[in-house]
C-alpha positions, 0 to 999 in steps of 0.5 A: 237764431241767425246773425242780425245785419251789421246796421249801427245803433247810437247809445240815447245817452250820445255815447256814440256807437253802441256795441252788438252783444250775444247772451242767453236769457232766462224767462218764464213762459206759459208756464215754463222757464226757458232759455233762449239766445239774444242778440242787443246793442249795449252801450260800453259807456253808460251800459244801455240795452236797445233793440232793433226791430229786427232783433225784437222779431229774432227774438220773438221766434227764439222765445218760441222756438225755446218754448216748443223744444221744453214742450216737445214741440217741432221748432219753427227749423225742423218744421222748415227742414222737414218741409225740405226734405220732402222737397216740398214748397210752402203751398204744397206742404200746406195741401200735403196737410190739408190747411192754409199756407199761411199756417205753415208760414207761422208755425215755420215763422214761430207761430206755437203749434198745438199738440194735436197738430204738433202730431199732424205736422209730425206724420206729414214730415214723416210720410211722402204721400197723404190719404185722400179718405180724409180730403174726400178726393179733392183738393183742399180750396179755402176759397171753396169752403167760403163759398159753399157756406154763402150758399147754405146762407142764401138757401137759410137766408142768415149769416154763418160766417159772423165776427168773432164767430169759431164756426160752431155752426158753420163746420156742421153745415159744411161737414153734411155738404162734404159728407154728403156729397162724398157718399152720393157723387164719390167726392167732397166739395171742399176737401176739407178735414174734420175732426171729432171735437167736444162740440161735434164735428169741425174743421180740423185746425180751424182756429187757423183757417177762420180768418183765412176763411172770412178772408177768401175770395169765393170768386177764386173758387171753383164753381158749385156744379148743379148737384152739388147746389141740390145736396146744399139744399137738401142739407138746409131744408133738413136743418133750417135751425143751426140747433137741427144741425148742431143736435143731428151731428151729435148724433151721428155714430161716424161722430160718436164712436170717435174719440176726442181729436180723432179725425172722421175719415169720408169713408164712414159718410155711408154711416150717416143717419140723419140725413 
């Protein structure tokens, strides 16, 4: 944890100035105990603890980063270095990954990664270039992916984009769309990843991306061409009830022969079955 500023704190008690102090502590969390490096004001008089804002926040990362190290987990600073050694920004790590750059600047701020993407984060530091048979050619827009889903709600005429929403439905509209349009015109729309999940395919790392996906401009995204609109409207008419879609995706071979967590690559698009 790195040296909180020099700023004076006053003991409540009016003892005068209060002294900063090192220790380690010891809690239980998630059901680990850990220990972890604290910095605090204690005042030599009364014996008083205060913290600063700065030092609540120092420690909020120093809990989670104890937490990650117990668990096996990359730590906000070996994400970073990782990230360095590839000499690569925030922005184009978080396209190198496939997910928002807001992500990386949590899991590097002290946001707890899950393990599954623990293993992602672990292979992207590891290898100087990423496969585009997972983006579908194209690069990852968010935005993109905001409007092709107000698209299919103009062409269903309903919302999917709804509060508290985890795109249950939503991931498998946008999955046809990508798929599709992979096959036929040799590129997704969006570039997004998908993941084999227990409730069928989805976004991969989309507990990250919802609200950076409700929060998106769809006016910073590149226009739908023609073809692309026409593929959006071929996949509402052939599931105008999110039930359709929903059971059509469970079906899918390219879905079923993928274990939980596996990733579907675009290539097996041609597979497609329902569609």
């Amino acid at each position: 944890m790195g040296t909180i500023s020099k700023r004076v704190m006053n003991c409540p008690n009016d003892h005068g100035k209060m002294s900063i102090i090192k220790s380690d502590r010891t809690i239980k969390f998630r059901g680990k105990h850990i220990t972890f490096p604290i910095d605090h004001y204690i005042c030599p008089v009364c014996g008083i603890e205060a913290g600063s804002v700065e030092q609540t926040a120092a420690t909020q990362r120093a809990i989670s980063d104890a937490y990650r190290k117990a668990s096996g987990l990359l730590t906000g600073e070996e994400i970073r270095e990782g990230r360095k050694r590839l000499r690569l920004t925030q922005e184009t790590f978080a396209k190198k990954m496939n997910v928002g750059i807001a992500s990386i600047k949590r899991w590097e701020g002290g946001l707890i990664q899950t393990k599954s993407m623990d293993k992602f984060l672990r292979t992207a530091i590891r290898s100087s270039k990423t496969g585009d048979n997972y983006s579908g050619n194209r690069q990852f827009s968010i935005p993109r992916i905001k409007l092709v889903l107000r698209q299919f709600e103009s062409t269903l005429n309903k919302k999917l984009l709804k509060k508290y929403d985890k795109m249950l439905y939503a991931a498998k509209y946008l999955w046809y769309a990508d798929m599709v349009a992979f096959r036929e015109l040799g590129e997704s729309m969006t570039g997004s990843t998908y993941a084999a999940l227990p409730k069928g395919p989805q976004l991969d790392n989309y507990r990250d991306l919802i609200d950076e996906i409700k929060d998106a401009k769809e006016a910073d995204a590149e226009p739908l061409t023609p073809e692309e609109k026409k593929i959006i409207t071929r996949v509402a008419s052939a599931f105008p009830r999110e039930a359709l879609v929903y059971n059509a995706a469970h079906k899918e071979i390219i879905f079923n022969r993928k274990k939980i967590g596996d990733r579907i690559a675009y290539s097996d698009s041609s597979e497609l079955s329902e569609i």
